[in-house]
N, C-alpha and C positions, 0 to 999 in steps of 0.2 A: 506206424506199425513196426515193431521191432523183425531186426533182420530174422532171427530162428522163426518166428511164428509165422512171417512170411514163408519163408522157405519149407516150413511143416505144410503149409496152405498149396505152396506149387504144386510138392507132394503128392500131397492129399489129391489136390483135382487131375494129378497126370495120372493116380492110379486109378480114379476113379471119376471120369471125366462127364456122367452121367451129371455130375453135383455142380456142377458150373452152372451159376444163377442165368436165367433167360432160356434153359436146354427145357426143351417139351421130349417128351419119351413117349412110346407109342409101343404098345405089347399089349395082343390079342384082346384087340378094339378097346382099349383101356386106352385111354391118354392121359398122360401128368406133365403140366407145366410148371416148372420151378423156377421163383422170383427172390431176387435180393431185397429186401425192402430196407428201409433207415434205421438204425440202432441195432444192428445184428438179427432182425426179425425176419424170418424163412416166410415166403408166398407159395403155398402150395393148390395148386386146382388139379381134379382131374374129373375124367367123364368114362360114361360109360352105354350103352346101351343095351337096354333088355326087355326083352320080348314079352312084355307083360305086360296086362295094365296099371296105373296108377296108387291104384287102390293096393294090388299086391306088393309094390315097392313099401307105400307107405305103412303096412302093416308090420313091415321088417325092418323099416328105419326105427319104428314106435316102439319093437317090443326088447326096451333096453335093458330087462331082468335077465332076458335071456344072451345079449351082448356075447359074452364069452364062449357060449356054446356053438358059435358061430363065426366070427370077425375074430382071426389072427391076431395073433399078438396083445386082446383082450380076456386079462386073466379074470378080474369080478368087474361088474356092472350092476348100479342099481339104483333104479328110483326112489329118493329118498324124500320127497315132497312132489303131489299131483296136485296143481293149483289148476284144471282143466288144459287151458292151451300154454299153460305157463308152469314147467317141472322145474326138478331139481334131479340130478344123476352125480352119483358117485363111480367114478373109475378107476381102476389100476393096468396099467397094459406094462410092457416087458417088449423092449427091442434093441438093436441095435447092429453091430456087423461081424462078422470071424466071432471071434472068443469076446469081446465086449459085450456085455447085457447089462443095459440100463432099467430099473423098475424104475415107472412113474405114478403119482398118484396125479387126480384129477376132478374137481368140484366144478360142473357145467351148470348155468344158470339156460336154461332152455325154452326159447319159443315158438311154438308149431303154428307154423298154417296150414289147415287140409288140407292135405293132397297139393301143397302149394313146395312149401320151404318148413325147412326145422334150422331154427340158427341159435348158436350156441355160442357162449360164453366162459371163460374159467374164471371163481371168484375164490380157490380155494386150490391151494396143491402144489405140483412140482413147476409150472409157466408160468413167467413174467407175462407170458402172452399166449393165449391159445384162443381165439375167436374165430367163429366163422359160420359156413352155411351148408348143407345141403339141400338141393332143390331139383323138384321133381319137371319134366316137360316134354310134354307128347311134341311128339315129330309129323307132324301130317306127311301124308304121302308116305311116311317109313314103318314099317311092321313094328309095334316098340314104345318104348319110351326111355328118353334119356333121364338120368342119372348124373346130376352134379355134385362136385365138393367142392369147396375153398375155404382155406383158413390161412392164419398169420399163424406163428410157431415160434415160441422162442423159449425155450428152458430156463429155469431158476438156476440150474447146475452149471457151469463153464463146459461150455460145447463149442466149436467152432461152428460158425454156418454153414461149412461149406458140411461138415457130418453132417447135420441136420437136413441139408438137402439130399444128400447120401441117404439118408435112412427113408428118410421122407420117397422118394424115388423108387426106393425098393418096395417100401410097405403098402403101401397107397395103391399101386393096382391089385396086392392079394387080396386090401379090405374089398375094393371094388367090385373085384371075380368072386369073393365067397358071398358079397350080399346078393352080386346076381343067381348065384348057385343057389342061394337061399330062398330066395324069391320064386326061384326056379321050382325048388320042392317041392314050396306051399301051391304052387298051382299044380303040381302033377294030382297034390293030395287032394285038389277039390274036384277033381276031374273023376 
């Protein structure tokens, strides 16, 4: 590693020390764990829990036309092949930190299990690597149900990881909080 990029990297994580691979972050019952994985590829998980059933989560993970109208940072969203438990999703989301704003595109190769897991794929877009899962799981004994994500993350563009964990970090519990607020809606509305 060259000495500047180093030294950009110390940088980087003293300003923002959230982004140092193996830091789990924890804001308002959101958790996010950030992993360094091999070939500069970002591990991101987080969780969440919400007071709903199943069925309500799952209806808001599924309804990916509507994406943007809801989930930060997602500008269009759209099913662009329904093969049953096997779609196809086209995205473009907008992030990054201060005055930097990255547009990304994104072609997700998608497969759902009821009320199980939706795990996804990029075969198409701005990642050398975007794969991963969310997946749904009642908590016995706890009012709720949790809410997970994990994915690998790695951009087509030249990023450092340690930004990408940076961004990841920050983004990652607003998607969490708005899907649960979302969820949250749809059940006032049926009530």
């Amino acid at each position: 590693m060259s000495t500047r990029r180093y030294t950009f990297l110390l940088l980087f994580c003293s300003l923002f020390p959230g982004s140092l691979p193996g830091k789990t972050v924890a804001t308002d019952s959101v958790t996010v764990t950030l992993t360094e994985l091999e070939d500069n590829v970002t591990g991101v998980a987080g969780s969440i829990l919400i007071k709903c059933p199943a069925e309500d989560i799952w209806r808001v993970l599924t309804d990916y036309n509507n994406f943007s109208r809801f989930v930060p940072r997602i500008l269009h969203s759209k099913l662009v092949r329904d093969g049953g438990a096997s779609k196809m999703i086209e995205q473009i989301g907008q992030t990054g930190i201060s005055f930097i704003r990255v547009r990304a595109r994104v072609t997700l190769e998608v497969e759902e299990e009821y009320l199980e897991r939706i795990s996804f794929s990029a075969v198409g877009g701005d990642f050398k690597v975007y794969a991963g899962s969310w997946f749904i799981q009642d908590k016995p004994g706890v009012e709720g149900t949790m809410l997970h994500y994990q994915a690998r993350i790695k951009p087509r563009f030249p990023t450092p990881p340690a930004l990408v964990r940076h961004v990841q970090k920050n983004d990652l519990p607003q998607v969490l909080s708005a899907i649960r607020q979302r969820v949250r809606k749809i059940k006032q509305e049926k009530s």
